[in-house]
C-alpha positions, 0 to 999 in steps of 0.5 A: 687585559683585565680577566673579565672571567670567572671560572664556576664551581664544577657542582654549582649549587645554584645556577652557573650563571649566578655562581660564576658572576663576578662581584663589584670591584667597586663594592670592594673597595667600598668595604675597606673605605667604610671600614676605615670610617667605622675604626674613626679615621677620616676619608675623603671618598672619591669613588661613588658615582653618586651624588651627596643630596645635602651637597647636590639637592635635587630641584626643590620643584621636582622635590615638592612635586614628589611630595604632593603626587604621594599626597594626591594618592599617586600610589598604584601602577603606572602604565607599563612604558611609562606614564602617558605625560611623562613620555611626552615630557621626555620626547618634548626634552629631547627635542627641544634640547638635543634636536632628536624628534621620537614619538612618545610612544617610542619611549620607554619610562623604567626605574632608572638606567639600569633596568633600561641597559638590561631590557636592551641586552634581552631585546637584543643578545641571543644565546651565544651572541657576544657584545662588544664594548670599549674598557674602561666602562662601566658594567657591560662585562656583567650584563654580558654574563646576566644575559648570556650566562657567560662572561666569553660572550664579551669581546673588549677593547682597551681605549688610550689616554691619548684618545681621552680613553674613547674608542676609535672606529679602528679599534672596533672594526676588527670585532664588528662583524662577529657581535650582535650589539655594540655598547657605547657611552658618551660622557664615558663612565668612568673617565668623563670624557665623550667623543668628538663629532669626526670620532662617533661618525667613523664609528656609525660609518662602520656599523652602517657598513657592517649592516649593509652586509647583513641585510643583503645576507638576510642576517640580524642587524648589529644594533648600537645602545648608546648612553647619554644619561650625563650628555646634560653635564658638559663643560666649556666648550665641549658639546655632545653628540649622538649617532642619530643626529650625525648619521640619521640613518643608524636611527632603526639600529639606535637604542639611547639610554637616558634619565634624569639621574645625573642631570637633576643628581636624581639618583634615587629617584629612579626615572631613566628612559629609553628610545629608540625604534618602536619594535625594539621598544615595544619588547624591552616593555614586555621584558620589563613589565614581567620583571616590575622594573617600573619607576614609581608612579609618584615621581613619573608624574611629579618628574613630568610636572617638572621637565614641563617647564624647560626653563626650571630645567635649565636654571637647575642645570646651569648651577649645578653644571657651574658647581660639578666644574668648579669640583673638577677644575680645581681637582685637574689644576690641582693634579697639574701642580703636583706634576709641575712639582715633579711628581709623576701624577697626571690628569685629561682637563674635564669635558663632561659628568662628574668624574675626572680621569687621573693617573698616578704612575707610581709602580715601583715607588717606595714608601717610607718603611721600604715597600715598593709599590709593585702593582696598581693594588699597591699603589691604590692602597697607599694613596687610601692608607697615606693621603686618605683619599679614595679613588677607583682604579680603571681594572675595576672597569675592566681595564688592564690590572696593569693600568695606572689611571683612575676615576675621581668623582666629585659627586659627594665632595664639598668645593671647600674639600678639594684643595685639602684633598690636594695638600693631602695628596702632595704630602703622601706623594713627597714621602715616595723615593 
């Protein structure tokens, strides 16, 4: 398993918790492909689960309703949960699009995700609780470690490629009675996959049981955060699904993580959302409004302006669901070829997000000059220093170092980009014995 561990200096000069926290692996990889850019050469960076704007342009609505809300002045504090037209925007949203019926005062409005996902993590994780999550996922060992001051507080489990790398209720049941909080994510980043319905129903089942029995014992729920912030971006005839609408009775133990990030390619806007039940969300507001993790007034008011008309919605979704497919498509055919061809490369057809899931098992493979591929480090390298291509690899979200499968994103790729990427790909391959 991947060692989601580090060990402090034994005289910390700051605190433990910020001296034994682990650095991105993301962000390593990221300094050697920008250094490759820097000395001339040409990348094609696969590995930001980002959106280029001059390629995926948020909505021109959204776009000018930003410009104008800074024209009218809208500069000074939001509410602390959120502007008042916004969450009712949101929960219209909600409702009309995903059959979820919330209060708007069972919203809360931050900036973006991630501070939502922390304001979970302190609303519910005690000193000494653990978390426990499937890996390959993103940043669950890290706010672990930010809440709990200890990465030993996270119990993981590692998902299967025949499982399209979700996690079964099998595979959780050994942990569940001894954490706190369960972190889920469908879509999944980093693999673009999500759960069937029969899947996520095992799994409510279990947390209903396992709270059956700390009710009776009078002990803290086991609460469920579950992030749906690409359930917008299916494809085909893949459909979301939540825990509340399968199981409604998980609702008071459901935290949902949303925003429109991923579904407008609003990254940098930085309007996420949480719901969930009012005394959970009434905290998670107290929490944010001591750290300021408000998203700006401006674009609460111009993002409400624009989720009022679901029809600009959905215009915009459609395009840009048609145009992320078409991306991920031609890179699974694409990977599908190459394996026809021999080459032992592999990939899950894309169901949802921006990413697609690829393996390339070539450990113990040898280059031209004689060195032998022995470690998933090796061959990462390869593929950046011989095809060019930048992807990242699953350790980097806390998969086993040993695993040879990959997150491709497509979030800053051009359509015209992505057979030359594949050519590139084949040339690098033929050239391995």
């Amino acid at each position: 398993m991947s060692a989601n561990t580090a060990t402090p200096s034994a005289h910390p000069r700051i605190a433990q918790m910020a001296e034994s926290l682990i650095g991105s692996e993301i962000i390593k990889l990221a300094a050697e492909i920008n250094e490759k850019i820097r000395n001339g050469e040409q990348v094609f960076n696969l590995t930001i689960g980002d959106f280029n704007p001059k390629v995926f342009p948020i909505p021109a609505e959204l776009k000018q309703a930003i410009i104008e809300a800074y024209q009218n002045d809208e500069t000074n504090y939001p509410a602390a949960d959120g502007m008042a037209d916004l969450r009712k925007a949101v929960a219209n949203l909600i409702a009309q699009r995903q059959g979820l019926n919330y209060a708007d005062n069972e919203f809360l409005i931050a900036g973006g995700a991630r501070p939502v996902i922390y304001a979970i993590y302190r609303a519910i994780i005690d000193p000494g609780d653990k978390v426990l999550f499937p890996v390959p996922s993103w940043n669950n060992n890290h706010y672990t470690h930010l809440t709990t001051g200890d990465y030993s507080n996270q119990i993981f489990v590692e998902t299967k490629p025949e499982n399209n790398f979700m996690p079964t209720a099998d595979e959780l049941r050994p942990h569940i009675g001894e954490v706190s909080l369960l972190a889920l994510c469908s879509p999944l980043n980093p693999t673009g996959t999500t759960f069937t319905a029969s899947q996520l129903e095992s799994i409510c089942d279990l947390v209903l049981e396992e709270n059956a029995k700390r009710n009776a014992a009078g002990r803290k729920p086991l609460y469920l955060m579950y992030d749906q912030i690409y359930w917008a971006l299916t494809f085909g005839e893949t459909t979301h699904v939540d825990p509340v609408t399968l199981r409604p009775a998980i609702r008071p133990y459901t935290i949902f993580v949303d925003g429109i990030s991923k579904s407008l390619a609003a990254t940098g806007v930085r309007v996420g959302w949480a719901m969930g039940p009012k005394p959970i969300i009434d905290q998670m507001k107290s929490i944010l409004s001591h750290v300021g993790a408000w998203a700006p007034k401006a674009e609460q008011v111009a993002t409400a302006r624009f989720l009022s008309d679901l029809q600009a919605y959905d215009t915009f979704l459609a395009e840009i669901r048609s145009q992320i497919h078409a991306r991920l498509e031609g890179f699974h055919k694409g990977i599908q070829r190459l394996r026809a061809q021999g080459h032992n490369v592999n990939s899950i057809a894309p169901q949802a997000a921006i990413y697609l899931t690829v393996q390339f098992a070539l450990h113990g493979k040898k280059t031209a000059s004689g060195e032998v591929l022995a470690t998933t480090k090796d061959v990462t390298r390869y593929i950046l220093d011989e095809a060019k291509v930048a992807i990242v690899p699953f350790y980097a979200f806390g998969s086993s170092h040993e695993s040879n499968w990959y997150r491709l994103s497509v979030g800053t790729c051009k359509l015209e980009d992505v057979e030359r990427i594949i050519s590139s790909l084949e040339a690098a391959l033929q050239k391995l014995s």
